[in-house]
CHARMM internal coordinates of N, CA and C (Angstrom, degrees):
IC EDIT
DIST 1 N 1 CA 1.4547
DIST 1 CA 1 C 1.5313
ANGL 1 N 1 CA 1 C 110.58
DIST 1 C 2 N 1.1320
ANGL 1 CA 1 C 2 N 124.98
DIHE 1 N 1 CA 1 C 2 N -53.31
DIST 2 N 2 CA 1.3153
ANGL 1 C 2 N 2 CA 140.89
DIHE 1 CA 1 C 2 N 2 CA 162.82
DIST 2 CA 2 C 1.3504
ANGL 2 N 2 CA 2 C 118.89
DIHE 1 C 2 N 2 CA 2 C -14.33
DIST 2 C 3 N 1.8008
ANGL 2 CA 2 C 3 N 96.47
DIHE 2 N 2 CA 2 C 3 N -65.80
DIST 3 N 3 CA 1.4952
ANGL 2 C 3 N 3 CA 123.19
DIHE 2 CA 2 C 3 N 3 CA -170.94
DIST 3 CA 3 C 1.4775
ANGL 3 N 3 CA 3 C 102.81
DIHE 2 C 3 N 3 CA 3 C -61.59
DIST 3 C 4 N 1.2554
ANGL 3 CA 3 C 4 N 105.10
DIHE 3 N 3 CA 3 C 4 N -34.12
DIST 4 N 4 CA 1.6476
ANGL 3 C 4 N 4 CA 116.18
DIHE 3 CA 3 C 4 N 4 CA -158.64
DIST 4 CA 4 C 1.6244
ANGL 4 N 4 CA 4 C 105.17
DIHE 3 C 4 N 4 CA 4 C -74.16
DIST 4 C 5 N 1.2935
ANGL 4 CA 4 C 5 N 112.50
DIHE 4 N 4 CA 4 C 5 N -28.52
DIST 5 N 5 CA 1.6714
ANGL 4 C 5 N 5 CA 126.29
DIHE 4 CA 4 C 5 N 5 CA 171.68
DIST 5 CA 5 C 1.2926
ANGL 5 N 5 CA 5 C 114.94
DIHE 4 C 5 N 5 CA 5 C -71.73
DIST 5 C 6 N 1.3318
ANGL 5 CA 5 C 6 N 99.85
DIHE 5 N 5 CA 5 C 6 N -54.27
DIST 6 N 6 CA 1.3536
ANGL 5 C 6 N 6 CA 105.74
DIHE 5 CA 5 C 6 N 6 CA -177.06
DIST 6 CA 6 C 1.6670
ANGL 6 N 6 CA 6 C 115.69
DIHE 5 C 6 N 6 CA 6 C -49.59
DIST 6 C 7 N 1.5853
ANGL 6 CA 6 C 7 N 115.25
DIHE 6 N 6 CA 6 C 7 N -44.12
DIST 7 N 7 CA 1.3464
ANGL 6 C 7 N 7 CA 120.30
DIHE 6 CA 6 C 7 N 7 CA -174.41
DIST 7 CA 7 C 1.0884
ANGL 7 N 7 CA 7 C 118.04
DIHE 6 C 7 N 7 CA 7 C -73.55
DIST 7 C 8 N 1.9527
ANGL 7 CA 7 C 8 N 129.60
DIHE 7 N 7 CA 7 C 8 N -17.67
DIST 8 N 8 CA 1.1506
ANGL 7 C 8 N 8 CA 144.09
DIHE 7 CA 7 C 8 N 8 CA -159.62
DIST 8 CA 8 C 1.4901
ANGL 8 N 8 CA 8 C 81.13
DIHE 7 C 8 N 8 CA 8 C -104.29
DIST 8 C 9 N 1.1012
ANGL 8 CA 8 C 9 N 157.02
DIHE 8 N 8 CA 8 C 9 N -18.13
DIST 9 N 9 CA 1.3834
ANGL 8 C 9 N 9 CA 148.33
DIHE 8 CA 8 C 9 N 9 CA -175.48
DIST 9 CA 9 C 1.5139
ANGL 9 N 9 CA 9 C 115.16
DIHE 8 C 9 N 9 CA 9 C -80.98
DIST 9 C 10 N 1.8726
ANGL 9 CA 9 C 10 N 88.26
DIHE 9 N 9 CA 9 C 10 N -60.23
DIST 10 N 10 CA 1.5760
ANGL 9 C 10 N 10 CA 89.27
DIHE 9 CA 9 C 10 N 10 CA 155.56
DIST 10 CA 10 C 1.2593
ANGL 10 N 10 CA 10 C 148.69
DIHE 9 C 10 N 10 CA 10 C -47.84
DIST 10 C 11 N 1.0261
ANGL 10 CA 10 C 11 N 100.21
DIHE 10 N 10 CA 10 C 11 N -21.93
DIST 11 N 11 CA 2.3775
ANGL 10 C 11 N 11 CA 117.46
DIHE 10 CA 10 C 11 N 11 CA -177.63
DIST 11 CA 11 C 0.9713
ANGL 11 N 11 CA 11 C 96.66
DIHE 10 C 11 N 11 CA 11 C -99.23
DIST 11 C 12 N 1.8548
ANGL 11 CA 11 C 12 N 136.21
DIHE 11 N 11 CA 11 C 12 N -23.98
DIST 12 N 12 CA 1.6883
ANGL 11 C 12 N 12 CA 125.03
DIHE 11 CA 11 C 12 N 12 CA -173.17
DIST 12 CA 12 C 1.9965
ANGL 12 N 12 CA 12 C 90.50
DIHE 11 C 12 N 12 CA 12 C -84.14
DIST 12 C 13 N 1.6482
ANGL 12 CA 12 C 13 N 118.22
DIHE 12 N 12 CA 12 C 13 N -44.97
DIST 13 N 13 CA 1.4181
ANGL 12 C 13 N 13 CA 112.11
DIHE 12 CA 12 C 13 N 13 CA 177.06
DIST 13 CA 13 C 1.9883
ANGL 13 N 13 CA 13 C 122.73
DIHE 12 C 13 N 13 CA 13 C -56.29
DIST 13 C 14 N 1.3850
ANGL 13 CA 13 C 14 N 104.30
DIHE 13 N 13 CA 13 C 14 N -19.17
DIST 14 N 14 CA 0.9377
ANGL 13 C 14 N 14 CA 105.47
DIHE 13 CA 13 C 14 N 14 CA -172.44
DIST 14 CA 14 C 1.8192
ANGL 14 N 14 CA 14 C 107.32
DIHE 13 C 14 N 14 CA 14 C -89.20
DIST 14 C 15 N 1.4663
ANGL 14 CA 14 C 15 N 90.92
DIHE 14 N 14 CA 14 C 15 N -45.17
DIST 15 N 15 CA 1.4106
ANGL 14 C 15 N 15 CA 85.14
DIHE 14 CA 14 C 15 N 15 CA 173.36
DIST 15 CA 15 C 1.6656
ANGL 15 N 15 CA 15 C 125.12
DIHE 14 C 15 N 15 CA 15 C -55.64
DIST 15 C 16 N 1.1820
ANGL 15 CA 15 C 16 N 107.40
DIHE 15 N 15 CA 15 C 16 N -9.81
DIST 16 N 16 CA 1.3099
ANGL 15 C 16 N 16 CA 108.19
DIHE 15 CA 15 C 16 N 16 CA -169.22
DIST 16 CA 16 C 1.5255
ANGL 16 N 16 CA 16 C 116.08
DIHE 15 C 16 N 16 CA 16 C -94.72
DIST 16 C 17 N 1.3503
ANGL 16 CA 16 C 17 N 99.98
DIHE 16 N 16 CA 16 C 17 N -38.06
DIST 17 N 17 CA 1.4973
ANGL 16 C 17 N 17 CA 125.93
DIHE 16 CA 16 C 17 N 17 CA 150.80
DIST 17 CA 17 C 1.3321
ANGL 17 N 17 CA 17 C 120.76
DIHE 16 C 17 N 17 CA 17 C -34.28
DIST 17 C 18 N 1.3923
ANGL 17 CA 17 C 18 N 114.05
DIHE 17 N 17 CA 17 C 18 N -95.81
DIST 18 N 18 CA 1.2703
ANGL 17 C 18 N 18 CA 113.37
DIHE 17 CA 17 C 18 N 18 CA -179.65
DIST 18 CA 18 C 1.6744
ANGL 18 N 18 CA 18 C 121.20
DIHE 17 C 18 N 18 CA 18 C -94.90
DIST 18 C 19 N 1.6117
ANGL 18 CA 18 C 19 N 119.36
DIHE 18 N 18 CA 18 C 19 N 25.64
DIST 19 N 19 CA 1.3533
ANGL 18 C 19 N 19 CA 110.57
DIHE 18 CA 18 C 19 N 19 CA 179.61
DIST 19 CA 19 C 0.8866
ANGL 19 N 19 CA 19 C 144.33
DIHE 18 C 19 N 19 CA 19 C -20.75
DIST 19 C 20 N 1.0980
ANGL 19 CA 19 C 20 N 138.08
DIHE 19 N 19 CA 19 C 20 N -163.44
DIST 20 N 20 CA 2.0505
ANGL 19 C 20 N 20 CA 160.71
DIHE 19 CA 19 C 20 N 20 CA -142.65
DIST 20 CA 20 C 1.5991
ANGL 20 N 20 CA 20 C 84.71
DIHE 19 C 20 N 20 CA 20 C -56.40
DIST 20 C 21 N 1.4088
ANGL 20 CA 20 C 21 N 97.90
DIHE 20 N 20 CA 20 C 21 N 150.75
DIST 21 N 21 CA 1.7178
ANGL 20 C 21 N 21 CA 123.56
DIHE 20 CA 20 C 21 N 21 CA 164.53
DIST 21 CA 21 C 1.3367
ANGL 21 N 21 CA 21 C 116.63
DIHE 20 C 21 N 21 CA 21 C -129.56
DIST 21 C 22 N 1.1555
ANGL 21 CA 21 C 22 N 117.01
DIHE 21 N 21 CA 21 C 22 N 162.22
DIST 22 N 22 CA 1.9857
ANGL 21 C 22 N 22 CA 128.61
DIHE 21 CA 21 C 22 N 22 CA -177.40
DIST 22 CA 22 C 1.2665
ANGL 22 N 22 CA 22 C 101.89
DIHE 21 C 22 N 22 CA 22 C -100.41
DIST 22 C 23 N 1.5364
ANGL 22 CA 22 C 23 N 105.28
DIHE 22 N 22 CA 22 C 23 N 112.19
DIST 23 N 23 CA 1.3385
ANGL 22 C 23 N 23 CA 101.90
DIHE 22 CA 22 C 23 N 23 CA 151.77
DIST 23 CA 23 C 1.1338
ANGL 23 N 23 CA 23 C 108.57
DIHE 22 C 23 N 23 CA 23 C -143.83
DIST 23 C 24 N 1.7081
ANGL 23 CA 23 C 24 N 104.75
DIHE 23 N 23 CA 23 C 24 N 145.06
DIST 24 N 24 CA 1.4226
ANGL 23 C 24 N 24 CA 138.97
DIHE 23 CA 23 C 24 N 24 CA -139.62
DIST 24 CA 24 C 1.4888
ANGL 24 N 24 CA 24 C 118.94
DIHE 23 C 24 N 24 CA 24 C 2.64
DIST 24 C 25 N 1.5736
ANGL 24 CA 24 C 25 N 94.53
DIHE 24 N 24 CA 24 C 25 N 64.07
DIST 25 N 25 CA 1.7146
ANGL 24 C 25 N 25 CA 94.68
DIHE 24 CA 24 C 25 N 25 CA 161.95
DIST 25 CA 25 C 1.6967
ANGL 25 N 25 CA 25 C 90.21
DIHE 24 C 25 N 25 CA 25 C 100.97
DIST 25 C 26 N 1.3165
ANGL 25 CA 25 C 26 N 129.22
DIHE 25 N 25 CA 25 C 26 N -19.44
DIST 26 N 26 CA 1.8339
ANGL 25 C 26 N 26 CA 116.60
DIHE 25 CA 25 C 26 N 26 CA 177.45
DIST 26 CA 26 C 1.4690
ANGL 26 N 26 CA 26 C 102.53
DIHE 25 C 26 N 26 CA 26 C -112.18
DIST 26 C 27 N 1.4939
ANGL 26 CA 26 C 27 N 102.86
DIHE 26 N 26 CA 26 C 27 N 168.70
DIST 27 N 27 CA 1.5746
ANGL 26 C 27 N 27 CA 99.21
DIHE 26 CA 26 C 27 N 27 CA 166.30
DIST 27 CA 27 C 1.0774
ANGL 27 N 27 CA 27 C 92.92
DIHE 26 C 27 N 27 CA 27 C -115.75
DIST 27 C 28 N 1.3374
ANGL 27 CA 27 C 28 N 113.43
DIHE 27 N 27 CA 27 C 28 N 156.74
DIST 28 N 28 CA 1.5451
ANGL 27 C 28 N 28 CA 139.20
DIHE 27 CA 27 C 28 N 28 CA 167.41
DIST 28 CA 28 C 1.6094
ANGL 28 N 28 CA 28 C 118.92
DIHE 27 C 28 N 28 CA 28 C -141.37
DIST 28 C 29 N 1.4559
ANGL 28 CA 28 C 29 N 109.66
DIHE 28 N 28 CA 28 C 29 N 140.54
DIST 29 N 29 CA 1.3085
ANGL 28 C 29 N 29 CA 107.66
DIHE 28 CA 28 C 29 N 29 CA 173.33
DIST 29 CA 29 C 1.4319
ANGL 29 N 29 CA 29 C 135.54
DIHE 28 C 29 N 29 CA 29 C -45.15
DIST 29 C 30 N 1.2330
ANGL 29 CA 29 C 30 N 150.09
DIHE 29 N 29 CA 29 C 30 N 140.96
DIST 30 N 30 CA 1.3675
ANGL 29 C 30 N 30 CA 137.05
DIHE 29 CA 29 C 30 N 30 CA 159.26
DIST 30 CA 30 C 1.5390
ANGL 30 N 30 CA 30 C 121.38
DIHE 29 C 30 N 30 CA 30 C -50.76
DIST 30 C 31 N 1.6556
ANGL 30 CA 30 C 31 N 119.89
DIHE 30 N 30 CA 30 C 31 N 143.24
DIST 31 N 31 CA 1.4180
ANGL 30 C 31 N 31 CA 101.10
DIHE 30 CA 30 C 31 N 31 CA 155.90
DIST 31 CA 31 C 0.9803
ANGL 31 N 31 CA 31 C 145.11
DIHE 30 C 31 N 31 CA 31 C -110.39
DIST 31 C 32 N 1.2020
ANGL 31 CA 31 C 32 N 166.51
DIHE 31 N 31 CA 31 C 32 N 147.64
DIST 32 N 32 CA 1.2093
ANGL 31 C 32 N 32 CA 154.46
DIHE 31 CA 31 C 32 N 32 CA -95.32
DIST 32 CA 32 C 1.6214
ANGL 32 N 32 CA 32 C 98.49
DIHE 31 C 32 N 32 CA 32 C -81.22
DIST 32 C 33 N 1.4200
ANGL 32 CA 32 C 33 N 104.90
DIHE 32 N 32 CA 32 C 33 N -47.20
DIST 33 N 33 CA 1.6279
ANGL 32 C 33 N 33 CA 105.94
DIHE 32 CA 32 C 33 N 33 CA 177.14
DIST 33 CA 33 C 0.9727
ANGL 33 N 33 CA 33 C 103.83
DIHE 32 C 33 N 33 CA 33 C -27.22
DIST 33 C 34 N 1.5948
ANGL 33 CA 33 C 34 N 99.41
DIHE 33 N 33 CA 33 C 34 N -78.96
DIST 34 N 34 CA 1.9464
ANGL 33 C 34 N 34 CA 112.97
DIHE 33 CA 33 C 34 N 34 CA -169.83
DIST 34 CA 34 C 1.2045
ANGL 34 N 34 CA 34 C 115.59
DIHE 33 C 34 N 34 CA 34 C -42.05
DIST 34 C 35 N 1.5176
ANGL 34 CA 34 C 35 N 128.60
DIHE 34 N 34 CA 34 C 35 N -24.41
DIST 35 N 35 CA 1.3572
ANGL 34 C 35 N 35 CA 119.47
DIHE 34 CA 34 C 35 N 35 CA 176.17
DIST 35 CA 35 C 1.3106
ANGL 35 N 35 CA 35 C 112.96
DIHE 34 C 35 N 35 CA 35 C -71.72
DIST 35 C 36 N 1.0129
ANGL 35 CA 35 C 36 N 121.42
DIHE 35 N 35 CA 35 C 36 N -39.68
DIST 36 N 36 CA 2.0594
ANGL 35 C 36 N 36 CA 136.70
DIHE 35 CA 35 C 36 N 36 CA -171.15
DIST 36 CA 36 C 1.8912
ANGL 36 N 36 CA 36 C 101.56
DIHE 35 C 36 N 36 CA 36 C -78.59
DIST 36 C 37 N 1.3972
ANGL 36 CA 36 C 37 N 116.62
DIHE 36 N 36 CA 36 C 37 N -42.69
DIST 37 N 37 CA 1.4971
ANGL 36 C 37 N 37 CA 88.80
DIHE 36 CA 36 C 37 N 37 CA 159.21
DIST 37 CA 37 C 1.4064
ANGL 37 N 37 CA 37 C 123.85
DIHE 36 C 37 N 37 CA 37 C -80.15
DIST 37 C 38 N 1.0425
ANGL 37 CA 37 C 38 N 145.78
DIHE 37 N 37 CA 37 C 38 N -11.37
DIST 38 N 38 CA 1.2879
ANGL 37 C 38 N 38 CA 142.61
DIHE 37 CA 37 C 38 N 38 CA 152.76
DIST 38 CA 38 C 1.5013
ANGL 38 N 38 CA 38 C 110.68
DIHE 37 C 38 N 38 CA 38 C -53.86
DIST 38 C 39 N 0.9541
ANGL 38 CA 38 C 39 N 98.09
DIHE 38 N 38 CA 38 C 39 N -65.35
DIST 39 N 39 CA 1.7897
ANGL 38 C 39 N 39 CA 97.36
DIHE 38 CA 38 C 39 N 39 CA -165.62
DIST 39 CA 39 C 1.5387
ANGL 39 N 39 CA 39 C 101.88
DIHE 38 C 39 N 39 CA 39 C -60.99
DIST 39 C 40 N 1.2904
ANGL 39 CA 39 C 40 N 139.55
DIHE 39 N 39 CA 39 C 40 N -32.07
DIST 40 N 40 CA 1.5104
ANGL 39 C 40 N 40 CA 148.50
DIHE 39 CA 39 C 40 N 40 CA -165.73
DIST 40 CA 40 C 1.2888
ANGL 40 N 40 CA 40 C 119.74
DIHE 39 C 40 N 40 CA 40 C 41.88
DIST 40 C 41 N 1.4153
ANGL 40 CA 40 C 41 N 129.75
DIHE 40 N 40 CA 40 C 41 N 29.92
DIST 41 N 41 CA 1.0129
ANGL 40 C 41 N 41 CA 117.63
DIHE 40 CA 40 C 41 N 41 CA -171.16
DIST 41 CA 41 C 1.4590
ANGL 41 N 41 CA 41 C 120.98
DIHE 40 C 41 N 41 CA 41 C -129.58
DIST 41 C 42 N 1.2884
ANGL 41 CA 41 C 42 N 156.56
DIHE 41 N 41 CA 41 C 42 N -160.34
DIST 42 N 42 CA 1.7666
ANGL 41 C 42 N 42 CA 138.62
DIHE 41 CA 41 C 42 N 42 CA -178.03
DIST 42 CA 42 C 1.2901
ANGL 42 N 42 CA 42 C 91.96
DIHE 41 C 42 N 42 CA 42 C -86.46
DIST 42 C 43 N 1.6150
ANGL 42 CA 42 C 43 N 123.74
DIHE 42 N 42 CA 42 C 43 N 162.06
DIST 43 N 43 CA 1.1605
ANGL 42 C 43 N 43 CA 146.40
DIHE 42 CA 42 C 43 N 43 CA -176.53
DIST 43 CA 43 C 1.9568
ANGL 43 N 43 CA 43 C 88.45
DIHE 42 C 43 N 43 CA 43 C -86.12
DIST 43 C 44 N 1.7203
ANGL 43 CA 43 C 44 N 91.82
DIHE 43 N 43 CA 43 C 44 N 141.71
DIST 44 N 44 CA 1.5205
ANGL 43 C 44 N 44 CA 106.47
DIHE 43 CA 43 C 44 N 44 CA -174.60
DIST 44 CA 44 C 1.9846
ANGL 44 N 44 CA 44 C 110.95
DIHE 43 C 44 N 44 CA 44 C -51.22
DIST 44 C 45 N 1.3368
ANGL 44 CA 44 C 45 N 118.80
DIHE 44 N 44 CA 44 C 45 N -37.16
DIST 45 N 45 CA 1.0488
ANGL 44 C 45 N 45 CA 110.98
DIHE 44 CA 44 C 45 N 45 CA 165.67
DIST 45 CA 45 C 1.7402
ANGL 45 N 45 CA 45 C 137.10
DIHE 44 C 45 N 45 CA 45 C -40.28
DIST 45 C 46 N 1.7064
ANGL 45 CA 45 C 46 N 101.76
DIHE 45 N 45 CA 45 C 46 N -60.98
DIST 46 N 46 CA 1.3882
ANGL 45 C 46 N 46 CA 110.51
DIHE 45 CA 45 C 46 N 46 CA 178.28
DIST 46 CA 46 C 1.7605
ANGL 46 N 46 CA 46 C 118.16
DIHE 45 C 46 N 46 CA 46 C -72.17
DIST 46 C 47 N 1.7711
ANGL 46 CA 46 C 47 N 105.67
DIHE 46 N 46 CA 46 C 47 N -25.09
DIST 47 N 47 CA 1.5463
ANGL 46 C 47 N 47 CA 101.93
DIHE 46 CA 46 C 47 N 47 CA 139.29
DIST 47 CA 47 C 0.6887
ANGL 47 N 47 CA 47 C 145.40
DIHE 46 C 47 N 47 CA 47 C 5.64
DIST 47 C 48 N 2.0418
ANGL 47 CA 47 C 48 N 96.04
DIHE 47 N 47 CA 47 C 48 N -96.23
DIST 48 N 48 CA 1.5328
ANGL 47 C 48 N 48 CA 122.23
DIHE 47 CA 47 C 48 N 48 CA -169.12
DIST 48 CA 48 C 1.7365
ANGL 48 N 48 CA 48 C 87.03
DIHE 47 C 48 N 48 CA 48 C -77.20
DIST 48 C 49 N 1.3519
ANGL 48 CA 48 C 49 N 156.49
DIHE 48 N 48 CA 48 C 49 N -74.40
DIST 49 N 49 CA 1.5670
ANGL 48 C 49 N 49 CA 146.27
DIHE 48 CA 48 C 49 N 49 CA -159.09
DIST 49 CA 49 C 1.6711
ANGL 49 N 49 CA 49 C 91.13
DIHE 48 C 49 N 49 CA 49 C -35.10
DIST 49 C 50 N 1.3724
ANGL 49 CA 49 C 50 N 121.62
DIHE 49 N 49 CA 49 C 50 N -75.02
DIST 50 N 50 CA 1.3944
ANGL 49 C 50 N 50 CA 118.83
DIHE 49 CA 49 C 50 N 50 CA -150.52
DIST 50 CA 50 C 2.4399
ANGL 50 N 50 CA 50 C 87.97
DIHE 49 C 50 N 50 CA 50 C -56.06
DIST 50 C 51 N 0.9471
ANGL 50 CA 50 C 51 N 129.52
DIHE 50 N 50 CA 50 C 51 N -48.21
DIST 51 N 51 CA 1.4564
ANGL 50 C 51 N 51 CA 124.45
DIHE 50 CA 50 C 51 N 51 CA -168.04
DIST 51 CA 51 C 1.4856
ANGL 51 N 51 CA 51 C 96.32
DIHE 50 C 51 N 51 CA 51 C -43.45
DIST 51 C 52 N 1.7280
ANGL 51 CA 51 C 52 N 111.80
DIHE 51 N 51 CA 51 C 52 N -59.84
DIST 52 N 52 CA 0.9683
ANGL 51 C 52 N 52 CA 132.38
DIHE 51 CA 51 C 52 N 52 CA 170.70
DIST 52 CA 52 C 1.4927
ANGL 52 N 52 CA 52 C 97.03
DIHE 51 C 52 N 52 CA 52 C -14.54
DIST 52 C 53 N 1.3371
ANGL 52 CA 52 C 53 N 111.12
DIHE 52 N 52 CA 52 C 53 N -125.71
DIST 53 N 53 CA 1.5920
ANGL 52 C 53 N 53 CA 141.39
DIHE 52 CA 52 C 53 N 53 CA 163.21
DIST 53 CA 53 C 1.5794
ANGL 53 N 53 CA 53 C 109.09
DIHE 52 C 53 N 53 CA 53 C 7.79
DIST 53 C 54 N 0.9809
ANGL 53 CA 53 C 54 N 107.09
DIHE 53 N 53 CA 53 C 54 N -35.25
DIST 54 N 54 CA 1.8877
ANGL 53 C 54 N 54 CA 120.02
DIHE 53 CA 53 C 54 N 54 CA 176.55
DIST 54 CA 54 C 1.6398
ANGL 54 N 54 CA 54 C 105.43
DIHE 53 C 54 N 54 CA 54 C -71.86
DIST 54 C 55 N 1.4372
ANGL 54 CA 54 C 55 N 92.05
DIHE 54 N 54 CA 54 C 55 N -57.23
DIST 55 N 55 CA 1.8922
ANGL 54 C 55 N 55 CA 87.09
DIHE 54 CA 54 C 55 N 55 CA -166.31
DIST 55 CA 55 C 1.6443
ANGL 55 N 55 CA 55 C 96.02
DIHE 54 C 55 N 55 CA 55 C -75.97
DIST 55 C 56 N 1.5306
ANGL 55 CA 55 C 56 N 134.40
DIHE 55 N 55 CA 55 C 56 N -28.55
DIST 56 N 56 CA 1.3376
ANGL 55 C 56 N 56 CA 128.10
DIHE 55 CA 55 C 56 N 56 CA 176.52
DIST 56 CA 56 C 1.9335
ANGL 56 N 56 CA 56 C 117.04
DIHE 55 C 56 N 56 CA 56 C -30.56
DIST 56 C 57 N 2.0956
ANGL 56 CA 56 C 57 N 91.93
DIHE 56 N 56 CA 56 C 57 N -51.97
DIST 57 N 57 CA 1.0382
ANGL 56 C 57 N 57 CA 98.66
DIHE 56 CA 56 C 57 N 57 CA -177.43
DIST 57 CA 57 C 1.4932
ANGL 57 N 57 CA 57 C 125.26
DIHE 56 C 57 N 57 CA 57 C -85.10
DIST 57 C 58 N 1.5159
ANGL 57 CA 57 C 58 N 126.92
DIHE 57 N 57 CA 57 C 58 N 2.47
DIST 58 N 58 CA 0.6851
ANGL 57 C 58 N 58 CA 145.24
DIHE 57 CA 57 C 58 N 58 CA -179.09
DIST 58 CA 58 C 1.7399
ANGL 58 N 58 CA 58 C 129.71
DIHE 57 C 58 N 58 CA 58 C -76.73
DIST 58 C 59 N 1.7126
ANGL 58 CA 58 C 59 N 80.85
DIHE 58 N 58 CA 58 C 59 N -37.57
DIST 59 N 59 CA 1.8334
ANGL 58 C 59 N 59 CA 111.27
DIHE 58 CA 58 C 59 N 59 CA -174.92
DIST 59 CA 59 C 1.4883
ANGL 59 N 59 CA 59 C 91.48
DIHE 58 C 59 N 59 CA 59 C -80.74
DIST 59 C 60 N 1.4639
ANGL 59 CA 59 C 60 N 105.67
DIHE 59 N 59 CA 59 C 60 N -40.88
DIST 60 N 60 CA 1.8046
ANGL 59 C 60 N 60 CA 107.45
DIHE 59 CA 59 C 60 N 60 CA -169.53
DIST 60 CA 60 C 1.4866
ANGL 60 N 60 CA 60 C 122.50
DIHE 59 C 60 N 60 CA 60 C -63.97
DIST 60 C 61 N 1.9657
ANGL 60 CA 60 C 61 N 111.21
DIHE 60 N 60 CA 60 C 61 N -19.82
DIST 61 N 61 CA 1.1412
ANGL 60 C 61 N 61 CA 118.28
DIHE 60 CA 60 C 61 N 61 CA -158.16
DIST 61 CA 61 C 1.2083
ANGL 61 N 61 CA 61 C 90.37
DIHE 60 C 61 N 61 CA 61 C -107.86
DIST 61 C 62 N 1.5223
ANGL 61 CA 61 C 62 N 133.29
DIHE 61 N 61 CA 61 C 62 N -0.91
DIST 62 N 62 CA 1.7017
ANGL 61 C 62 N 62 CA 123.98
DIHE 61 CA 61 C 62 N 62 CA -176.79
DIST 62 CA 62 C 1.5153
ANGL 62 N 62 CA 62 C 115.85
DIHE 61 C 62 N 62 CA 62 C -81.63
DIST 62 C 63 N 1.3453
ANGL 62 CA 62 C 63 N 130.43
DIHE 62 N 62 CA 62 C 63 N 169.02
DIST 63 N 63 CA 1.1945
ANGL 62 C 63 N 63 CA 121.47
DIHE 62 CA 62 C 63 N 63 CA 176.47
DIST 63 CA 63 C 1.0507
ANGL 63 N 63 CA 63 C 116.57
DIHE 62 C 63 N 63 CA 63 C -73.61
DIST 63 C 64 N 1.7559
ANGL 63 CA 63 C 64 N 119.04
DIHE 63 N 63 CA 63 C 64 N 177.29
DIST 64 N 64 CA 1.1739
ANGL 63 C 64 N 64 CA 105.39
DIHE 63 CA 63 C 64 N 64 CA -158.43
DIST 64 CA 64 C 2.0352
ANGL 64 N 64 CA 64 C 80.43
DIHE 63 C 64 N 64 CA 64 C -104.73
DIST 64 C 65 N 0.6922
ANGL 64 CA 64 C 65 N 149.13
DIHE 64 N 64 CA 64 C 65 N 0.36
DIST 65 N 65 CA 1.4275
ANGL 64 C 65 N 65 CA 139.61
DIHE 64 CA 64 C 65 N 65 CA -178.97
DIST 65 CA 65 C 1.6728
ANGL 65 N 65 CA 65 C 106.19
DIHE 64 C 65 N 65 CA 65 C -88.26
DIST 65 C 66 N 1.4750
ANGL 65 CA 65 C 66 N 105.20
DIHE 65 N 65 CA 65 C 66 N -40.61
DIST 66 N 66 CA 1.5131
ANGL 65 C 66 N 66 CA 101.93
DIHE 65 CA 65 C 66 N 66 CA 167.37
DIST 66 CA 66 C 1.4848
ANGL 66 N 66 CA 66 C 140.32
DIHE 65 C 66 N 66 CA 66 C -48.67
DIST 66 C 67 N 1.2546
ANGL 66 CA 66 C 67 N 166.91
DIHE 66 N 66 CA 66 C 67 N -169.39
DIST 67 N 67 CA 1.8725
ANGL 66 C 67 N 67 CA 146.46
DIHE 66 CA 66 C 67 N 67 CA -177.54
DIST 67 CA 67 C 1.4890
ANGL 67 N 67 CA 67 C 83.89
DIHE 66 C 67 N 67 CA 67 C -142.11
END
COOR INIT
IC SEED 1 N 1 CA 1 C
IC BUILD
């Protein structure tokens, strides 16, 4: 459920971002595709896992006297 917000947040920011385009003479919304090659970058989910996974190893590699 979470995930499912999270991704619907992302496509309402994106839409807002890079909105509507002209074609031939109308505008029309983008679709989600078109938003993800524009933006080129991982979807906010696999993100936050890989951020995740970083600080995991991060906490794991600290001393143990440190908090």
């Amino acid at each position: 459920m979470a995930e499912q917000m999270l991704c619907t947040f992302e496509r309402k920011i994106l839409r807002r971002i890079y909105g509507p385009i002209q074609n031939k003479g109308h505008w029309r919304l983008r679709w989600i595709s078109e938003h993800y090659n524009v933006y080129e970058d991982l979807n906010i989910i696999v993100d936050i896992k890989i951020r995740r996974l970083g600080w995991a190893g991060h906490s794991i590699r600290m001393e143990d006297g440190r908090i």
